[in-house]
N, C-alpha and C positions, 0 to 999 in steps of 0.2 A: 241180761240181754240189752244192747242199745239200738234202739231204730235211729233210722235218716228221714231226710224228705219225700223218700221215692213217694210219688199218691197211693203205688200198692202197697205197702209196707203199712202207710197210714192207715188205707181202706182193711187191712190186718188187726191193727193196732187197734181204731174204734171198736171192732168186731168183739175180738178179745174182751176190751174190756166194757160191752154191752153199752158201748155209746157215753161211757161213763156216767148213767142216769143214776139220780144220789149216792153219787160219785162223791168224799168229805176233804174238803180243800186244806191241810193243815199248816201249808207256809209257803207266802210268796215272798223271795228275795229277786231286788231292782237294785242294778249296777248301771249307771248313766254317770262314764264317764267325758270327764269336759274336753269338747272340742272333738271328739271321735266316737262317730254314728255307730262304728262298727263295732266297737267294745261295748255297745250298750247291748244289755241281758236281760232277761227277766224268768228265773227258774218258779216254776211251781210246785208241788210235793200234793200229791193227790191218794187218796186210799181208796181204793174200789174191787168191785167185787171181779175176778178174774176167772175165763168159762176154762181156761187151761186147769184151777185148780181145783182140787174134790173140797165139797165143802163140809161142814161139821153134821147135815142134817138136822136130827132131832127138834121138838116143838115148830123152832120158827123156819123150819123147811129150807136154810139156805144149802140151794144147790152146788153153790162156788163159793169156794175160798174169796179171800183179801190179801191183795196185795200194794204194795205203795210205788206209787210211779212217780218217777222226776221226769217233767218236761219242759226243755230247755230251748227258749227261742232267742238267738242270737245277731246281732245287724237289727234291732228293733226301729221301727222306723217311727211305729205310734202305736198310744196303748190310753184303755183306761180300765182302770179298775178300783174300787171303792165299794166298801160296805156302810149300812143306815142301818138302823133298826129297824126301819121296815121292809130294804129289800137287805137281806143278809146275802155273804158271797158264799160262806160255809159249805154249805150243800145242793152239789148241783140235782137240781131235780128235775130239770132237762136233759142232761149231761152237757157234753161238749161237742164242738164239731171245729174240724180243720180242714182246710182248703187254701186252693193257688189264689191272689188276689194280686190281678197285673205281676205275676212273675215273684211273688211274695204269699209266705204264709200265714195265714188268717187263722186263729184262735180265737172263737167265739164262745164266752163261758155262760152264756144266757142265750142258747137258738132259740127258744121255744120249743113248741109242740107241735109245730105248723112243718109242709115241707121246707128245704134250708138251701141254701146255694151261696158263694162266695157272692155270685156277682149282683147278687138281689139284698146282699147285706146291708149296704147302707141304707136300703131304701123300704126297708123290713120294718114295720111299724115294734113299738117296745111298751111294757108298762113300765119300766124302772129305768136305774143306769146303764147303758150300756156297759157291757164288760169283755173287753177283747184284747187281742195283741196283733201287732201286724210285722213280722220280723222276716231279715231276710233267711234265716237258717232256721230249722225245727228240727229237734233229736229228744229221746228219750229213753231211761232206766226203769229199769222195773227188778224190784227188791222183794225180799220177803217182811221189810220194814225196818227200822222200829217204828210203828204207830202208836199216836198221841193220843 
């Protein structure tokens, strides 16, 4: 399956897959190439647990499967992201949230726990680095893996 930008489709997407909360990030690939905004990309490769699929049960009770999603933001205007030893990017234990930012989509891989909004993002206090993307196109795959 690949989704678009529609915001329904998105407001689908997070649903699906539970907001992506310890969501396990296993590869970002950045293409910035020279002199043209528009070919610049930034794909992500994400493993999370998915309400579409029955999960294994037994002991540790998961009710849903795993699945691996590629999300793909294209026209990238601005981004950071970076791992430390003490904030790690690995495991979102927030998940993730997307949204419209002036006509542009927002990738925020650190919301917090707090309510979330595009247009309060910048001004959203943080303990760590910030970690987002701001692109003008968002799409995404969803696999049955292979997981790393």
């Amino acid at each position: 399956m690949v989704g678009s930008g529609d915001p329904v489709v998105i407001a689908e997407f997070l649903d699906r897959f539970l907001g992506f909360e310890d969501g396990v990030l296993t590869g970002i690939s950045i293409v910035l190439p020279r002199g043209d905004t528009e070919g610049r990309q930034i794909e992500l490769r994400i493993q999370a647990m998915d309400r579409t699929s029955p999960g294994q049960g037994g002991p540790s009770g998961r009710l849903f499967g795993w699945k691996l999603v590629r999300i793909c933001l294209r026209g990238v205007r601005e981004y950071s992201l970076s791992e430390t030893a003490r904030y790690p990017l690995q495991v979102l234990s927030d998940g993730l949230k997307v949204g419209l930012l002036d006509d542009q989509f927002l990738l925020d891989l650190e919301p917090g726990p707090d309510d979330w909004s595009p247009a309060a993002f910048r001004d959203a206090p943080v303990s760590g680095p910030r970690q987002y993307v701001i692109a003008k196109n968002f799409s995404f795959e969803v696999s049955d893996g292979p997981f790393i």
